[in-house]
PyMOL Python script that loads the backbone (N, CA, C, O; Angstrom):
from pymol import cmd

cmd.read_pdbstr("""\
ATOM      1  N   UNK A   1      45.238 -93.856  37.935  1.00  0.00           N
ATOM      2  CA  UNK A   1      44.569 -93.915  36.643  1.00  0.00           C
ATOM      3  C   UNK A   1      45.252 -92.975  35.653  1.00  0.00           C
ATOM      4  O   UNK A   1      44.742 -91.872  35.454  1.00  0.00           O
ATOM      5  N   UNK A   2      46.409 -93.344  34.995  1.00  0.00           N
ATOM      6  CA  UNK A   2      47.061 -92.252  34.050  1.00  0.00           C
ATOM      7  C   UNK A   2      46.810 -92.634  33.297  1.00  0.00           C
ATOM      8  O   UNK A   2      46.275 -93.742  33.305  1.00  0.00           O
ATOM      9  N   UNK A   3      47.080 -91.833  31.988  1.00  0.00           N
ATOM     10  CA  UNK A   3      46.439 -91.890  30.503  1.00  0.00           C
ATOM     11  C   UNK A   3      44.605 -92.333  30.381  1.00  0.00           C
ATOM     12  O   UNK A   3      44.113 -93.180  29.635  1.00  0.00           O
ATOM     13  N   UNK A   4      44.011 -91.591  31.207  1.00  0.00           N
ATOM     14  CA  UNK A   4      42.252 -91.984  30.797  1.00  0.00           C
ATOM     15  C   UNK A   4      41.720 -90.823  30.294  1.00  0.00           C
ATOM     16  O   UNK A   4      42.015 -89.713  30.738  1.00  0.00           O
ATOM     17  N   UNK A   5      41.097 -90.979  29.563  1.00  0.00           N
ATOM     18  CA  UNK A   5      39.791 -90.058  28.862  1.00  0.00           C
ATOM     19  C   UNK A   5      38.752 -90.412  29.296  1.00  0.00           C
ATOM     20  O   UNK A   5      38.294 -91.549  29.401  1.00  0.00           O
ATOM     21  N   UNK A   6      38.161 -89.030  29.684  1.00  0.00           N
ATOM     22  CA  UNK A   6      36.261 -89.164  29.999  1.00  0.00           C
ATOM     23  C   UNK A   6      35.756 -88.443  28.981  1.00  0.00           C
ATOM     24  O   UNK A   6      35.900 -87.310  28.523  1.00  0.00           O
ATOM     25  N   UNK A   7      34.871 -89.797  28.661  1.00  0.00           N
ATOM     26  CA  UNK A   7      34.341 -89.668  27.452  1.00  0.00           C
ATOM     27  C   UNK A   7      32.605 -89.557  28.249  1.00  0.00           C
ATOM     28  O   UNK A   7      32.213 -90.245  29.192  1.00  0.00           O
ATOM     29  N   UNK A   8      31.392 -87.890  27.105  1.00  0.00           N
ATOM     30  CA  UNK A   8      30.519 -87.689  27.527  1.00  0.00           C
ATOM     31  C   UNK A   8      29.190 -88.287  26.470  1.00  0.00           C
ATOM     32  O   UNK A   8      28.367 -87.789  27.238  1.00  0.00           O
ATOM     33  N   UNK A   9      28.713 -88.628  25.885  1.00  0.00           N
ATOM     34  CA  UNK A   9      27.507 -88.990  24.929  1.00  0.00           C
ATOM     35  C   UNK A   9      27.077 -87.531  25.232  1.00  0.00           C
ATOM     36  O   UNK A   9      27.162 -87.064  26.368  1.00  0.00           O
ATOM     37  N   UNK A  10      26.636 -86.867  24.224  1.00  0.00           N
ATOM     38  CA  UNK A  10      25.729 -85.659  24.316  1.00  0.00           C
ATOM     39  C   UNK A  10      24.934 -85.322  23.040  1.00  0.00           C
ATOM     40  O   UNK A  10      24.847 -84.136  22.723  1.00  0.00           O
ATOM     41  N   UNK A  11      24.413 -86.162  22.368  1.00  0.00           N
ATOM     42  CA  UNK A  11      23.633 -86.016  21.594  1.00  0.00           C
ATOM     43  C   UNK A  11      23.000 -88.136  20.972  1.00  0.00           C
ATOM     44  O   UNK A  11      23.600 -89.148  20.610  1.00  0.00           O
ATOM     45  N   UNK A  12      21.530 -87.740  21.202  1.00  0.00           N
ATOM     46  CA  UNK A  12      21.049 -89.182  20.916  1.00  0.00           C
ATOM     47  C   UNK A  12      21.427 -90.233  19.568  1.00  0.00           C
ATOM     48  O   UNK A  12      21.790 -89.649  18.547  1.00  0.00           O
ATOM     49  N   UNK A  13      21.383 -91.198  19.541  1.00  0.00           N
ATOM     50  CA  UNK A  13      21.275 -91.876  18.556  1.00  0.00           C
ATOM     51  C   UNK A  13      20.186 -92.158  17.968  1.00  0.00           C
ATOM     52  O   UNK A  13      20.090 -93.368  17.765  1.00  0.00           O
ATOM     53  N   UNK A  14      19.288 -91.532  17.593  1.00  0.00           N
ATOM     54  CA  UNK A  14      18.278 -91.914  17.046  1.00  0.00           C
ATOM     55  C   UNK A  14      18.319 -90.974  15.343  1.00  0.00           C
ATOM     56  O   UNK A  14      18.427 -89.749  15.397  1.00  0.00           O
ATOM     57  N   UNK A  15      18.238 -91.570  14.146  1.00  0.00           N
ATOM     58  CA  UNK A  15      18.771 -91.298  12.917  1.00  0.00           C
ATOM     59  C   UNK A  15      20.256 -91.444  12.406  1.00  0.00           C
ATOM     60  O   UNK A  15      20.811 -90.954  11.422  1.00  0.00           O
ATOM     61  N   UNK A  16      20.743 -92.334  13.467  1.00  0.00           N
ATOM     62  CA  UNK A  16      22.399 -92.446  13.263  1.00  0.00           C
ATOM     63  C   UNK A  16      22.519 -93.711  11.955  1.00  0.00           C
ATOM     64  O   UNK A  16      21.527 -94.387  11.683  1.00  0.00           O
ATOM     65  N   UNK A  17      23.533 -93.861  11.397  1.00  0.00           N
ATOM     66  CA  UNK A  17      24.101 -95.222  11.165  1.00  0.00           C
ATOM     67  C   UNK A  17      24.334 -96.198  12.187  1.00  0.00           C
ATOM     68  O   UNK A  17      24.626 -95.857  13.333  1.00  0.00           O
ATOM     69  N   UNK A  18      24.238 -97.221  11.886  1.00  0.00           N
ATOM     70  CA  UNK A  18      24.365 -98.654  12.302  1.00  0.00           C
ATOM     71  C   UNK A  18      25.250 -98.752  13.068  1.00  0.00           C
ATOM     72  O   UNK A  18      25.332 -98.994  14.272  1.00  0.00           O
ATOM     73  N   UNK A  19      26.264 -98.444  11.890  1.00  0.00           N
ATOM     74  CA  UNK A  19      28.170 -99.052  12.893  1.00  0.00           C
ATOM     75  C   UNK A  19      28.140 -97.730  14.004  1.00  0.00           C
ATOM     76  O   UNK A  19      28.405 -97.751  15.206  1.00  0.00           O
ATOM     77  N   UNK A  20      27.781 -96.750  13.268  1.00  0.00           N
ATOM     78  CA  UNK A  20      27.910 -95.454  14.977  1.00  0.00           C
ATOM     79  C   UNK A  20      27.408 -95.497  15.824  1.00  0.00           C
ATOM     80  O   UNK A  20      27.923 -95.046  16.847  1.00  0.00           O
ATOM     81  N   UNK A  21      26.135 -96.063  15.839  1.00  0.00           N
ATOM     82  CA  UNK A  21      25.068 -97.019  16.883  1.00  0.00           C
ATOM     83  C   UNK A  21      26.401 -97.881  18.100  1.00  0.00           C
ATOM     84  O   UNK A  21      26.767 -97.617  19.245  1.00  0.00           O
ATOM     85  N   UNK A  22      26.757 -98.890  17.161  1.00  0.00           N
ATOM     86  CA  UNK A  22      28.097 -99.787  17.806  1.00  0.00           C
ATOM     87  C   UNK A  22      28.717 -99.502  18.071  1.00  0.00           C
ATOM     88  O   UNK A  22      29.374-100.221  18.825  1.00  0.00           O
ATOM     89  N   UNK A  23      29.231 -98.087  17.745  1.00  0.00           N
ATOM     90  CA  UNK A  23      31.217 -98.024  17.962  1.00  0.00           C
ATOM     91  C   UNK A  23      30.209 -96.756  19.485  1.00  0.00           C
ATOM     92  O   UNK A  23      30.922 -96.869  20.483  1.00  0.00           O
ATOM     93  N   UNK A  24      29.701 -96.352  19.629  1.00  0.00           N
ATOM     94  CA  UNK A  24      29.165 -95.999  20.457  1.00  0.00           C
ATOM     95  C   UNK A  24      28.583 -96.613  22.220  1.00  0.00           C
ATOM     96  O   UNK A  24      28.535 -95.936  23.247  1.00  0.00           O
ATOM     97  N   UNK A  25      28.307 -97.706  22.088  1.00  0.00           N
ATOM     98  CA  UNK A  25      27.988 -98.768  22.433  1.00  0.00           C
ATOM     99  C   UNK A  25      29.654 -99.611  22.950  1.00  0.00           C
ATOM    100  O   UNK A  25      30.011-100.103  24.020  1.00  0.00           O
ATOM    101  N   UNK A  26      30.119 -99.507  22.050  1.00  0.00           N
ATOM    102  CA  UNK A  26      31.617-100.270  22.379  1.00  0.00           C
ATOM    103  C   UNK A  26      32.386 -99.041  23.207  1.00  0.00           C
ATOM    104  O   UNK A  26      33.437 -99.290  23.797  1.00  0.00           O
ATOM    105  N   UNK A  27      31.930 -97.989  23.216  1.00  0.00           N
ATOM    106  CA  UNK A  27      32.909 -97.161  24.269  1.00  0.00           C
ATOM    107  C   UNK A  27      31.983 -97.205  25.417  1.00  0.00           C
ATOM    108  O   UNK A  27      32.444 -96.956  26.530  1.00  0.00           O
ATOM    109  N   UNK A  28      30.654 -97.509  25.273  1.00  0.00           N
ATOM    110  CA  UNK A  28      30.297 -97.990  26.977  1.00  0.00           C
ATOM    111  C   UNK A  28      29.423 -97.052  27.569  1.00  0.00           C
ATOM    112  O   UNK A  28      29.131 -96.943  28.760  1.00  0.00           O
ATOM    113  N   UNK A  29      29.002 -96.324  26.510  1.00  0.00           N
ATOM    114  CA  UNK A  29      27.912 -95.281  26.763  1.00  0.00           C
ATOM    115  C   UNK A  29      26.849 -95.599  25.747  1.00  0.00           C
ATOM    116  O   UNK A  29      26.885 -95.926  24.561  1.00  0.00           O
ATOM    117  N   UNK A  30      25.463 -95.297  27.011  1.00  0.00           N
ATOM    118  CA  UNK A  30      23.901 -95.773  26.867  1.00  0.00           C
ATOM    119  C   UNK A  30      23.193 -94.572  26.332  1.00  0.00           C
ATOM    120  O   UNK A  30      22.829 -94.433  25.165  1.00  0.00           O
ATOM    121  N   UNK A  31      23.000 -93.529  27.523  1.00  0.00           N
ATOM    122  CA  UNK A  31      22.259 -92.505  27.477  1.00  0.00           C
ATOM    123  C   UNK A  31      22.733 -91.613  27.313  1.00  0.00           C
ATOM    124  O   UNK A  31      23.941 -91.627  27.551  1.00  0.00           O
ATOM    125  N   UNK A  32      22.035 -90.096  26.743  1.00  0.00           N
ATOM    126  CA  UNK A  32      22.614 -88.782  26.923  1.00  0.00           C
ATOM    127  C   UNK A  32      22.722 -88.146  27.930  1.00  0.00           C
ATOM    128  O   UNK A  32      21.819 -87.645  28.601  1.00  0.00           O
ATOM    129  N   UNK A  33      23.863 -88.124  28.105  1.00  0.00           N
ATOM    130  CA  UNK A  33      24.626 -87.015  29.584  1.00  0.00           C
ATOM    131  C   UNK A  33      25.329 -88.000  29.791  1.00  0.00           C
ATOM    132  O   UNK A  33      26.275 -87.667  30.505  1.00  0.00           O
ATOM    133  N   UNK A  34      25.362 -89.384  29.450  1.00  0.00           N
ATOM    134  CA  UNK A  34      25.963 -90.432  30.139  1.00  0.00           C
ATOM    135  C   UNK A  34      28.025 -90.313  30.102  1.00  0.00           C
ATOM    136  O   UNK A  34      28.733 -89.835  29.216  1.00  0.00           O
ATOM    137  N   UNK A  35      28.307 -90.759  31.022  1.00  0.00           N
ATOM    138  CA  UNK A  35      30.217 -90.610  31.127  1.00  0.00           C
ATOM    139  C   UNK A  35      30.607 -92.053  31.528  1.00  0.00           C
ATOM    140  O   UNK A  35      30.179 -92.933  32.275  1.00  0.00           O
ATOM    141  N   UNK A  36      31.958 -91.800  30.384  1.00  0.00           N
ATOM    142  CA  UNK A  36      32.578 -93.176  31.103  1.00  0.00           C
ATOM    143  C   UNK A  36      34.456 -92.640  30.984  1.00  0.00           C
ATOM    144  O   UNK A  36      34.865 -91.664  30.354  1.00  0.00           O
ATOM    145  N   UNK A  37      35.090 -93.375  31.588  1.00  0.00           N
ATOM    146  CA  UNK A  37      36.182 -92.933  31.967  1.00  0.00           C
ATOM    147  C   UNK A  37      37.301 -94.246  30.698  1.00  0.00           C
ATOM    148  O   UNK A  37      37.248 -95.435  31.013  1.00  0.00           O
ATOM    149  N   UNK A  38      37.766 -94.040  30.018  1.00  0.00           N
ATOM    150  CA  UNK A  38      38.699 -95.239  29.199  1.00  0.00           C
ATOM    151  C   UNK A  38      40.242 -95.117  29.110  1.00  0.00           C
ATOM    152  O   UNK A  38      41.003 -94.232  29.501  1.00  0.00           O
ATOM    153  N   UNK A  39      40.418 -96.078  28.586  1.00  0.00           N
ATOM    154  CA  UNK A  39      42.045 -96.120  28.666  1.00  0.00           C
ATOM    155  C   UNK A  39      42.389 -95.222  27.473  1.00  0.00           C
ATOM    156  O   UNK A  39      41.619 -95.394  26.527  1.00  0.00           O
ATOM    157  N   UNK A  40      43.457 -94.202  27.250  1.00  0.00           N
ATOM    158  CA  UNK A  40      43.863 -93.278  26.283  1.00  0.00           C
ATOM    159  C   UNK A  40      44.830 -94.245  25.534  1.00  0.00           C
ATOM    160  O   UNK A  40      45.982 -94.453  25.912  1.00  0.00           O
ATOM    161  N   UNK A  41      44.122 -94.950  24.180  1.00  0.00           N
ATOM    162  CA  UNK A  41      44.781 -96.042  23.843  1.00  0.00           C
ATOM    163  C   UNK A  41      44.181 -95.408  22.132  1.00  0.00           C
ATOM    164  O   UNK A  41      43.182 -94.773  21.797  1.00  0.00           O
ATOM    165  N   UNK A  42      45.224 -95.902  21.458  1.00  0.00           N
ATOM    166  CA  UNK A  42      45.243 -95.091  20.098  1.00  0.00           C
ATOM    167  C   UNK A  42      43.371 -96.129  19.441  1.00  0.00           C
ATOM    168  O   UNK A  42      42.551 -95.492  18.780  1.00  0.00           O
ATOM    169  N   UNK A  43      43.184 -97.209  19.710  1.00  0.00           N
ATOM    170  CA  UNK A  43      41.453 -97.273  19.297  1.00  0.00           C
ATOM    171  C   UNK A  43      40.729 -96.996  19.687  1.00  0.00           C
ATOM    172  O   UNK A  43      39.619 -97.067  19.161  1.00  0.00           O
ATOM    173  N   UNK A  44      41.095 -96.240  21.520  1.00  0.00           N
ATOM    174  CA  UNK A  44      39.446 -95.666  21.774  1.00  0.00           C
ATOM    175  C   UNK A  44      39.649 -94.320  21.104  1.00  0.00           C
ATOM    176  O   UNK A  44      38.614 -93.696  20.871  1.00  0.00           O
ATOM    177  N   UNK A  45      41.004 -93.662  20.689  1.00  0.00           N
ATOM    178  CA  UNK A  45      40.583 -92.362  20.008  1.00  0.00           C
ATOM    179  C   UNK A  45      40.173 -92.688  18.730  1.00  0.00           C
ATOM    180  O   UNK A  45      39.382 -91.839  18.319  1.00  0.00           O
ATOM    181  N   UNK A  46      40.421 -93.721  17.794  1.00  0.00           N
ATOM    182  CA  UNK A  46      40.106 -93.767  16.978  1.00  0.00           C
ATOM    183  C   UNK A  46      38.260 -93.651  16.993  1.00  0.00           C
ATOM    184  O   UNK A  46      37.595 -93.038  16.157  1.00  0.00           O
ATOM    185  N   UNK A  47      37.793 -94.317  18.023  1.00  0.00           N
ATOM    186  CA  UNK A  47      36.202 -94.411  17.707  1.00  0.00           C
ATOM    187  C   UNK A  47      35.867 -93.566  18.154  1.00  0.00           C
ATOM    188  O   UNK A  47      34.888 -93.127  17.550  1.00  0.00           O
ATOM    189  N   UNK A  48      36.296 -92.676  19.437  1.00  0.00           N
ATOM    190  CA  UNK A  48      36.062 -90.832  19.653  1.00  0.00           C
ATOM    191  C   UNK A  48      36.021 -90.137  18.255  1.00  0.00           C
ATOM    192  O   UNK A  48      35.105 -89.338  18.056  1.00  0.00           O
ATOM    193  N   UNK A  49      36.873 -90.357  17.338  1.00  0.00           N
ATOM    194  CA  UNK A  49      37.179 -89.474  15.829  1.00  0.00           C
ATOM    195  C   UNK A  49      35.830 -90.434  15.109  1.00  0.00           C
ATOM    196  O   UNK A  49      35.346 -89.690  14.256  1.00  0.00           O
ATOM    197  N   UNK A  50      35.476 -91.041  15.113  1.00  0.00           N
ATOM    198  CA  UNK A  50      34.721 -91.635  14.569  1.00  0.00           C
ATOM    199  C   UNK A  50      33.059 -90.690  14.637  1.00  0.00           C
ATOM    200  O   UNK A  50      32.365 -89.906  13.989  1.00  0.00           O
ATOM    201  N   UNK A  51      33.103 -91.373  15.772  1.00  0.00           N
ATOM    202  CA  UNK A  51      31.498 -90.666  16.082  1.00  0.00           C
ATOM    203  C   UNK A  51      31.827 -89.204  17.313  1.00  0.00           C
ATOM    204  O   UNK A  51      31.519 -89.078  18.499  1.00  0.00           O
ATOM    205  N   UNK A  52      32.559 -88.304  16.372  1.00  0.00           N
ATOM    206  CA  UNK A  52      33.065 -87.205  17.338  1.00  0.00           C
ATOM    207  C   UNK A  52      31.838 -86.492  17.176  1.00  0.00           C
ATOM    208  O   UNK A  52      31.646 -85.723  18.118  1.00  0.00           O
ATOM    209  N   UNK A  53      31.088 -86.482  16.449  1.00  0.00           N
ATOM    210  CA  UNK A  53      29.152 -85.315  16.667  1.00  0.00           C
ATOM    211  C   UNK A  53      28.256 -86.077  17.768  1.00  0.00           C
ATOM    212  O   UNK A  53      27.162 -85.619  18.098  1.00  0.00           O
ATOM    213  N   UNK A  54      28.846 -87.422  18.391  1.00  0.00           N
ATOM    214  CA  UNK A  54      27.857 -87.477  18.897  1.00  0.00           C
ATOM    215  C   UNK A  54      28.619 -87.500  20.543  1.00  0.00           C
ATOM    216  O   UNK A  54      27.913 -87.489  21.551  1.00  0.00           O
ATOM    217  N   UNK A  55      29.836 -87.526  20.596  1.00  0.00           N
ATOM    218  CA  UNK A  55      30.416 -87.676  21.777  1.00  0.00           C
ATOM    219  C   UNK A  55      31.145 -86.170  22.348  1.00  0.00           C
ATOM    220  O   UNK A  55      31.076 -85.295  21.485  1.00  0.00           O
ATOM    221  N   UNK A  56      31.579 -85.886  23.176  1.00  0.00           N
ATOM    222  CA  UNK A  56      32.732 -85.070  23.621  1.00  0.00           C
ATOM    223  C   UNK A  56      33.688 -85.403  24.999  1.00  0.00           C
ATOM    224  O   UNK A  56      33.266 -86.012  25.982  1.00  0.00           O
ATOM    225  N   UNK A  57      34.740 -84.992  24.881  1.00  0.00           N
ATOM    226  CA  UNK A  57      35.459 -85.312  25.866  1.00  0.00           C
ATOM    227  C   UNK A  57      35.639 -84.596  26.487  1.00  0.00           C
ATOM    228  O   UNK A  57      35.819 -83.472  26.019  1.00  0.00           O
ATOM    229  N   UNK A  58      35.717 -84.849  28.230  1.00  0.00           N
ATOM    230  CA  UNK A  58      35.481 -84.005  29.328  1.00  0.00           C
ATOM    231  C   UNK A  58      36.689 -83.972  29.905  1.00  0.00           C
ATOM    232  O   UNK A  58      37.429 -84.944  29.756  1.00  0.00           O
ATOM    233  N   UNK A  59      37.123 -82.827  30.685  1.00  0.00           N
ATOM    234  CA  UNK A  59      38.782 -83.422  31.269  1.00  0.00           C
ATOM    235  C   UNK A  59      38.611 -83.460  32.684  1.00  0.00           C
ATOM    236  O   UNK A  59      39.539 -83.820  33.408  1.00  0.00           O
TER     237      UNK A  59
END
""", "prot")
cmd.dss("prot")
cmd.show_as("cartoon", "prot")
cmd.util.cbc("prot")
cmd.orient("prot")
């Protein structure tokens, strides 16, 4: 598994925007505390930079 990012949700969506709702959702995380592991591909960083207050990345 080279080039992956684990990506953590750590703060809820509830008072978010819409599309951050989605682009949230499109990286594959539900709940808070929740992790998912992705390909280090220049659009999943783009949507990490996106909704970076509500995510963090774990190494």
């Amino acid at each position: 598994m080279a080039n992956t990012i684990k990506v953590q949700l750590v703060k809820g969506l509830i008072g978010t925007k819409q599309d951050h709702r989605a682009t949230v959702r499109g990286l594959g995380l539900r709940r808070v505390n929740s992790t998912k592991e992705l390909q280090d591909t220049p659009s999943v960083r783009g949507m990490i930079n996106k909704v970076s207050y509500l995510v963090k990345v774990v190494s």
